[in-house]
Steps between C-alpha positions, in 0.01 A plus 500: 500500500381150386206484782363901334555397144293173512180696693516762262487253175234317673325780562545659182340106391209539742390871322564316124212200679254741618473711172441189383246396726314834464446393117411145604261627813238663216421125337595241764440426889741542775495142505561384148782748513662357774445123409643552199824675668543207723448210259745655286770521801470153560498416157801640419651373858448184406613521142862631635500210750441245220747657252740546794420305781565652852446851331426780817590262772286289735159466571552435846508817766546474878244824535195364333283764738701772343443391125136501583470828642703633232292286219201643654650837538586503095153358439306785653733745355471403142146498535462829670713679270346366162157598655659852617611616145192383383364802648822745511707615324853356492634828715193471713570144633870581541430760713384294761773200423776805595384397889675208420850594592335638831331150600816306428684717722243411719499160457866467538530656811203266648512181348876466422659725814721679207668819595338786264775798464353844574609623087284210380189644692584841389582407121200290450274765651714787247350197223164507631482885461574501171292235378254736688598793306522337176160339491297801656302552172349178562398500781369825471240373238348212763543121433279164546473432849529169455773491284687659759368272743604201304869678412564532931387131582758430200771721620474354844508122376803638267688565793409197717653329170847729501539438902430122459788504219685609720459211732586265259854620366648198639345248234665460178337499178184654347284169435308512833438914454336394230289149541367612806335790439380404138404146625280737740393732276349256153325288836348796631420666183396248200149439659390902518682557105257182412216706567548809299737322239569693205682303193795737401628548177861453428643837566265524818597105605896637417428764772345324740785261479785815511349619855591187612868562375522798587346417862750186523811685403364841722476304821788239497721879443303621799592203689858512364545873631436442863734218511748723416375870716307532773128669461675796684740554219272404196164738622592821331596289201108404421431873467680406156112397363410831499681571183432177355111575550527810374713410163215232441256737536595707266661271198184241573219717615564804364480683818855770489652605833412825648748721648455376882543154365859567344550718835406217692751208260794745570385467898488177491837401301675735759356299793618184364824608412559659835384222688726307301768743595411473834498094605838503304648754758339303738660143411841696473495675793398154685817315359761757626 
């Protein structure tokens, strides 16, 4: 269970970041947003490695290719996703993320030659029914079209990110998951947030500086996860968000469930659980 448990807690991080990043998206760019996320990542990198020296592991990787497609990967994903709830709702943009589990599957079966049991298909697409089910008051009121746009071209990056992972569950430590991609990310970003700069106050320059927390401790569990479970096990499992979108939407933007979207939480705990159920028979009935 330790591969499930650390996607859903990152997960359940990732929803806390972007109702965050809704609130910051009305006063500050894409840009600013992110360079502030990935200047405090390294910060605080580098602040453990002088207190404790060595702290996450080496620098050094034998797959620098990978670490750049996956820094790239995160890169266009943070940004597409902080421009996405700019224009959606929080349950609007996670309706298209709940492809996710879908592409992985995907992704596994053509990049990394993993076998994909038959329940997994069948569990994740039980999960992507009732995310359907749960958020069809949304979508029956319309949506931005780019928001959308920019939530798929997220969702797709996302999962480049989980398969790459994936690749890399042979290194040790968490250091390089995260100087390569913020290293990437403050180089890439700092000239655009220079351009539109805002000068936060404290609370706003506090929450700038938490979506780079949360974003740092969010991805290294990612990571984490599919060193322990394959992307065949752990798909149903990011149906979890749909919950965790929904609480937030309610406790931070006042917007209660309807009755399809507590329909659609009960479908999509069942498909988790069940899938669960059914990889555990699985591993069982392959050790007899």
């Amino acid at each position: 269970m330790k591969g499930p448990v650390l996607l859903m807690l990152g997960i359940g991080l990732f929803g806390v970041l972007d109702a965050n990043s809704k609130f910051l998206s009305g006063d500050f760019s894409a840009a600013q947003a992110l360079t502030f996320r990935h200047a405090t990542l390294l910060l605080l990198l580098f602040l453990l490695r002088a207190a404790w020296p060595g702290t996450g592991g080496d620098f050094r990787t034998g797959h620098p290719r990978l670490h750049a497609l996956r820094a790239v990967a995160m890169l266009c994903s943070g940004l597409m996703f902080f421009l996405a709830f700019r224009h959606l709702p929080l349950a609007d943009g996670y309706l298209v993320f709940f492809t996710a589990p879908f592409m992985t599957l995907v992704l596994a079966r053509l990049a990394l030659r993993e076998s994909v049991p038959r329940a997994a298909w069948i569990w994740s697409g039980v999960g992507f029914a009732g995310v359907l089910l749960a958020l069809m008051p949304s979508l029956s009121g319309g949506g931005s079209a780019f928001g959308f746009l920019c939530a798929a071209l997220g969702t797709v990056t996302y999962a480049v990110n989980i398969t790459v992972n994936r690749s890399l569950k042979a290194e040790s430590g968490i250091a390089r998951l995260v100087l390569f991609p913020s290293t990437l990310g403050l180089l890439a970003t700092a000239p655009f947030a220079g351009l539109h700069w805002v000068t936060p106050d404290v609370p706003q320059a506090l929450a700038l500086m938490a979506n780079g927390i949360l974003a740092g401790t969010a991805t290294v569990l990612l990571a984490l996860a599919f060193r322990h479970a394959t992307p065949a096990r752990l798909a149903p499992f990011e149906f979890i968000a749909l919950p965790w979108s929904v609480t937030l939407d309610w406790l931070v933007f006042g917007n209660a469930p309807a009755g399809p979207t507590i329909a659609g939480g009960v479908v999509v705990a069942l498909a988790c659980l069940m899938s669960e159920r059914a990889v555990i028979q699985g591993t069982s009935s392959g050790k007899r």
